[in-house]
C-alpha positions as CSV (number, residue, x, y, z in Angstrom):
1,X,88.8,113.0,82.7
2,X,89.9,110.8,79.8
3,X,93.3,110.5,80.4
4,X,94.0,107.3,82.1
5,X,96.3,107.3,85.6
6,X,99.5,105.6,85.5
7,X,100.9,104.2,88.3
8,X,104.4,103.6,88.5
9,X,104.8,101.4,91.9
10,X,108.6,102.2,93.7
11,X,108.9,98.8,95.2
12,X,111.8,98.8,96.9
13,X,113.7,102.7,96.7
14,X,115.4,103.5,99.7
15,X,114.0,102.0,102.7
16,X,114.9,98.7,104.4
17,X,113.0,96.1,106.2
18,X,111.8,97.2,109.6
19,X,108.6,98.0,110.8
20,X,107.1,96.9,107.6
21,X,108.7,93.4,106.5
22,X,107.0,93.2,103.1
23,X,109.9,95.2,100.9
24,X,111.5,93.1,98.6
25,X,114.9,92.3,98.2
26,X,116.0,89.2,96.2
27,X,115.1,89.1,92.3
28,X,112.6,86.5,93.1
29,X,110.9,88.7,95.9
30,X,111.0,91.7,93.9
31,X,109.4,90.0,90.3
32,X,106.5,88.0,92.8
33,X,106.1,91.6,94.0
34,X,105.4,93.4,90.5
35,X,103.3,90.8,89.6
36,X,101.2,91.3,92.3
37,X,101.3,94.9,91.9
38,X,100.5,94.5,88.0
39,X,97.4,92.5,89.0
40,X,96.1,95.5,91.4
41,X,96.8,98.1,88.6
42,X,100.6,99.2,88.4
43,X,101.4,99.5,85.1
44,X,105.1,100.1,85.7
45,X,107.2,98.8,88.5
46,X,109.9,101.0,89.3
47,X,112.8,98.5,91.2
48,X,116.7,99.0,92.9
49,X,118.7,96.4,93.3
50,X,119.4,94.6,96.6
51,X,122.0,92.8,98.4
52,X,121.1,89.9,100.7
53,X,120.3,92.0,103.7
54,X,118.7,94.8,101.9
55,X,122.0,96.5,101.2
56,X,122.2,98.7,97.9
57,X,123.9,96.8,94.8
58,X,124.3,97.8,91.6
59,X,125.4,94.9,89.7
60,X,125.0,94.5,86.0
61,X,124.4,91.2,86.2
62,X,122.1,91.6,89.6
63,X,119.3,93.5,87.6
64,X,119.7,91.7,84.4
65,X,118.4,88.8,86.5
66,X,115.4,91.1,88.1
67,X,114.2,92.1,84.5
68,X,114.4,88.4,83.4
69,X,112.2,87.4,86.7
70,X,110.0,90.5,86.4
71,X,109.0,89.1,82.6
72,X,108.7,85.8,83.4
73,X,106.0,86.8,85.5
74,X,103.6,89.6,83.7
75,X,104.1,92.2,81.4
76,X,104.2,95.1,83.6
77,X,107.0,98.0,82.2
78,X,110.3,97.7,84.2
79,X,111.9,100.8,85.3
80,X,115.4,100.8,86.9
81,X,117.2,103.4,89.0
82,X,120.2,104.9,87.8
83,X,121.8,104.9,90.9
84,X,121.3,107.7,92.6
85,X,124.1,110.1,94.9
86,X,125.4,105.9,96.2
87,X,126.4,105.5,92.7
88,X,129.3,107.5,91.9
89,X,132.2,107.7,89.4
90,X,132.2,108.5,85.4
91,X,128.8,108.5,83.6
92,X,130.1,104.7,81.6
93,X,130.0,103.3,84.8
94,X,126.8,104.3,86.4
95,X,124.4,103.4,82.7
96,X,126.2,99.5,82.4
97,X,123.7,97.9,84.7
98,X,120.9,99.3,82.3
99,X,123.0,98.1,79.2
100,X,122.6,94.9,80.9
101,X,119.5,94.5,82.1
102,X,117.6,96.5,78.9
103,X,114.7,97.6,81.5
104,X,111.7,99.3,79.3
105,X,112.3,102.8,81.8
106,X,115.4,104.0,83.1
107,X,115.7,107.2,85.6
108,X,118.0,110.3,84.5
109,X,118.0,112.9,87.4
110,X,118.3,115.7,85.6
111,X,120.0,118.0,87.9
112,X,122.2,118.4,91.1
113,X,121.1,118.2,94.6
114,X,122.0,117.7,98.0
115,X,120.6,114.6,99.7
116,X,121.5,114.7,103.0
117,X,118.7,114.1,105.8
118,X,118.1,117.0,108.4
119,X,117.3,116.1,112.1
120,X,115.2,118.8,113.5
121,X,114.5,117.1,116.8
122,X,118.9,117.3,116.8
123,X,119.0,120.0,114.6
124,X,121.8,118.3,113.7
125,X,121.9,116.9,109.8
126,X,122.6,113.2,109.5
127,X,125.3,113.9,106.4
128,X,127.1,116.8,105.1
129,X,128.4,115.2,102.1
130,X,125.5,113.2,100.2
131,X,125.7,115.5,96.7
132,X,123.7,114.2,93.7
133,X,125.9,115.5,90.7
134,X,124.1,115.2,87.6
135,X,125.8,117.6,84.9
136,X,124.0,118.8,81.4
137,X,126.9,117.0,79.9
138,X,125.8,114.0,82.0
139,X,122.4,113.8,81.6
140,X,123.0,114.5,77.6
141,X,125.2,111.5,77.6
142,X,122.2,109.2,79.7
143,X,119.8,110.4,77.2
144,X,121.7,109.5,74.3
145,X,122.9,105.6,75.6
146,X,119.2,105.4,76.5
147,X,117.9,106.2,73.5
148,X,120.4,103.8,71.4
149,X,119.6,101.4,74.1
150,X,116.0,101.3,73.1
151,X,115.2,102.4,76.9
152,X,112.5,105.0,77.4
153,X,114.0,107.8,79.9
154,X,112.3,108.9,83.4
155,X,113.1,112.4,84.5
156,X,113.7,112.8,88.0
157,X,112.3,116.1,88.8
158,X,113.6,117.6,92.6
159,X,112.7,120.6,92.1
160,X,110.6,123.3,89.4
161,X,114.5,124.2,87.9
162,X,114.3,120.4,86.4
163,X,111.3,120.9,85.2
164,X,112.5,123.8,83.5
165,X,115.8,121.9,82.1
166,X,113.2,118.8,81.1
167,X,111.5,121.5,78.8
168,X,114.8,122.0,77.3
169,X,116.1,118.8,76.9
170,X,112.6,118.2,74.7
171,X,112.7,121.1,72.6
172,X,116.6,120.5,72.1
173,X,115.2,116.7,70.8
174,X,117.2,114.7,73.8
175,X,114.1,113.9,75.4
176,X,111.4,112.0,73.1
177,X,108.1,114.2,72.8
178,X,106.1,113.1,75.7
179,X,108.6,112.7,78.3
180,X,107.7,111.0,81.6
181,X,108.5,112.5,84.6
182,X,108.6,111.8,88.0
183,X,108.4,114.4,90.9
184,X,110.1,113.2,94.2
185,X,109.1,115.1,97.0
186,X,110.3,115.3,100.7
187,X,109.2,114.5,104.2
188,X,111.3,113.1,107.1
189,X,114.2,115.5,107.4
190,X,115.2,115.1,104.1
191,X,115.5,118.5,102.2
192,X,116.5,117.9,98.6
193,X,112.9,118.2,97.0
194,X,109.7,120.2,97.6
195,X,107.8,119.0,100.9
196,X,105.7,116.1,100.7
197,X,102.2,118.1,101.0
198,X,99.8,119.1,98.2
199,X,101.3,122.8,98.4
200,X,104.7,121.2,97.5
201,X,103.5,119.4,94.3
202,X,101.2,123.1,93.5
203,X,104.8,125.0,93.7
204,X,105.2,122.5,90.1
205,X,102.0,122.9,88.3
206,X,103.1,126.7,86.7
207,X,106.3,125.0,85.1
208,X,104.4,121.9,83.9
209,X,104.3,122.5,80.1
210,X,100.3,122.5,79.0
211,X,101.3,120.9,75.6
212,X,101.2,117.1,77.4
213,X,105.1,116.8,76.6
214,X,105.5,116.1,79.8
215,X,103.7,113.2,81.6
216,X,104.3,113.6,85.3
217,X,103.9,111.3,87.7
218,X,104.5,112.2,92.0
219,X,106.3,110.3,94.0
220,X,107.2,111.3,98.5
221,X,109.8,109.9,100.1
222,X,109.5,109.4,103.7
223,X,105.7,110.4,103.6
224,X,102.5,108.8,103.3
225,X,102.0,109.9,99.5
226,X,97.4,109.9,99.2
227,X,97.0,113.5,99.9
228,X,99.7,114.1,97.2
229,X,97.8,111.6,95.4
230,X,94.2,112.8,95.4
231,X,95.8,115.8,93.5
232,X,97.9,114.8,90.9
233,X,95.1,112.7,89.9
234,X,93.0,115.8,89.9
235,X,95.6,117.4,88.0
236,X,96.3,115.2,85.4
237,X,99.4,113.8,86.5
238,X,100.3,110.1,87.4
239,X,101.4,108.4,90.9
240,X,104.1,107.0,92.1
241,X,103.7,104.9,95.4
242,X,105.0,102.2,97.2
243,X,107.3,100.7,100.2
244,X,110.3,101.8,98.5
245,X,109.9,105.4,99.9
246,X,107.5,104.6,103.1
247,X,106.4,102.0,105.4
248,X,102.7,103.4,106.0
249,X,102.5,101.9,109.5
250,X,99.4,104.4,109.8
251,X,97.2,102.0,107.3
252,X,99.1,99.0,109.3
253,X,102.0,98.3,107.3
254,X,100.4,96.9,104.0
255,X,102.0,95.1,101.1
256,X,102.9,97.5,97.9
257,X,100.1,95.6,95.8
258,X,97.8,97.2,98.8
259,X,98.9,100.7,98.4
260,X,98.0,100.1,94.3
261,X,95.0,99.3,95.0
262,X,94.1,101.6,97.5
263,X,95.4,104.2,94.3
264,X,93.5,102.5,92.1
265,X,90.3,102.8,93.7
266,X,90.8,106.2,94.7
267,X,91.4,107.1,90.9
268,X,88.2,105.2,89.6
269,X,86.1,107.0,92.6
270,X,87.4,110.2,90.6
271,X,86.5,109.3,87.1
272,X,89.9,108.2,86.1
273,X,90.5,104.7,84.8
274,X,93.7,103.1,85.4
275,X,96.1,102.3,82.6
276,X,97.3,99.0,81.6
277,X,100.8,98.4,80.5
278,X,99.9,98.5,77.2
279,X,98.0,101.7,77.6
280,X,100.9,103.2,79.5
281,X,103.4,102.2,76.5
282,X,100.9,104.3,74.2
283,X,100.4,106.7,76.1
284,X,104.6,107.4,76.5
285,X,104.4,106.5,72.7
286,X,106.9,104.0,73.8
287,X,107.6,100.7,71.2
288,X,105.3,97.8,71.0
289,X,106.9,94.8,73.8
């Protein structure tokens, strides 16, 4: 295959310190961390904002600093969250911490969800009120500031109905022709996306436009992501790994520049080179840096 894999390493999502200590928290942590991860093939660091103790923050002036760091270190592409179902309130209010920070990537779920986590050994669910609203109006009005903002968009993707709205939003010209997308799916109890197993990225490929307008990349929260992996590289799709959304105490708690290379390897050993920034930034016809 000629297409080069991109891979698009979630340092540090969701998941907290614990039985893997390497996540990164503090702006220095977290730019160290790309560059490291740059160096064993990421070519986009995808990074959240954290508190002192790991807590979730989503100050302005919190990720300006991390995109500063994160470039004075390499030139891996920086992609920012938008917030997610712990960042509520009007649409303003959850873009101003990209405004600040100008990241080269910025995430726009591009649909509703329910994120709550289910306990089958309980059968009990954690939460009954985690909802992920993301209106058309929305996600029209995160396009738009991105685009003024000079910030290339990444589209979320829970399940093969936001695929099908992605389609739109390109053909409707709110998305730039190729879009990146990223599918998140599910293991651990949590329900919102497709399960975390090859057959739950095959339920995607159908709705997967065979035009290339849509470069998609696989992500798996609370799983271990390689079988999921092994196909979207077979597929032509990109990966999304890292601590952010798993610990991996199976291959002994590694580091998130491990887990790249570990990707990396397993993308060469079937004939796909790995992109570059630079190579990712064409490929996404993205501006120059």
């Amino acid at each position: 295959m000629t297409k080069k894999l991109i891979i698009n390493v979630r340092l540090n999502e969701w998941e907290k310190r614990g039985p893997n200590p390497h996540i990164p928290y503090s702006p220095r942590e977290i730019a160290e961390d790309a560059a490291r991860c740059r160096e064993a093939g990421a070519s986009i660091v995808h990074v959240h904002a954290r508190g002192p103790n790991g807590e979730r923050s989503h100050s302005p002036e919190l990720y300006a600093e991390i995109t500063k760091e994160i470039r004075a270190r390499s030139d891996v592409l920086i992609h920012t969250t938008l917030g997610n179902v712990y960042l509520e309130g009007e649409a303003e209010d959850r873009v101003k911490h990209v405004a600040a920070s100008k990241p080269d990537i910025a995430t726009i779920d591009i649909g509703s969800t329910n994120m709550d986590r289910y306990n089958p050994a309980e059968k009990r669910w954690e939460t009954t009120d985690k909802v992920y609203q993301n209106s058309i109006e929305s996600c029209m009005f995160f396009a738009r500031t991105m685009k003024e903002l000079g910030v290339k968009p990444s589209v979320g993707v829970w399940t093969v109905a936001f695929m099908r709205a992605t389609a739109a939003f390109i053909e409707m010209g709110r998305l730039d022709n190729p879009a990146l997308a990223k599918i998140p799916l599910c293991g651990g109890g949590r329900l919102a996306g497709h399960e975390a197993t090859p057959a739950g990225l095959a339920a995607f490929l159908h709705a997967i436009p065979r035009d290339e307008s849509i470069q998609w990349a696989v992500c798996t929260k609370h799983a271990n992501i390689f079988p999921c992996a092994a196909m979207a590289i077979a597929e032509g799709g990109h990966v999304a790994p890292g601590l952010g959304d798993y610990h991996y105490p199976e291959l002994g708690c590694p580091t998130n520049a491990d887990i790249v290379h570990r990707i990396a390897r397993m993308s060469r050993d079937m004939a796909r080179e790995v992109a570059t920034p630079e190579e990712a930034r064409e490929m996404l016809r993205m501006p120059s840096g």
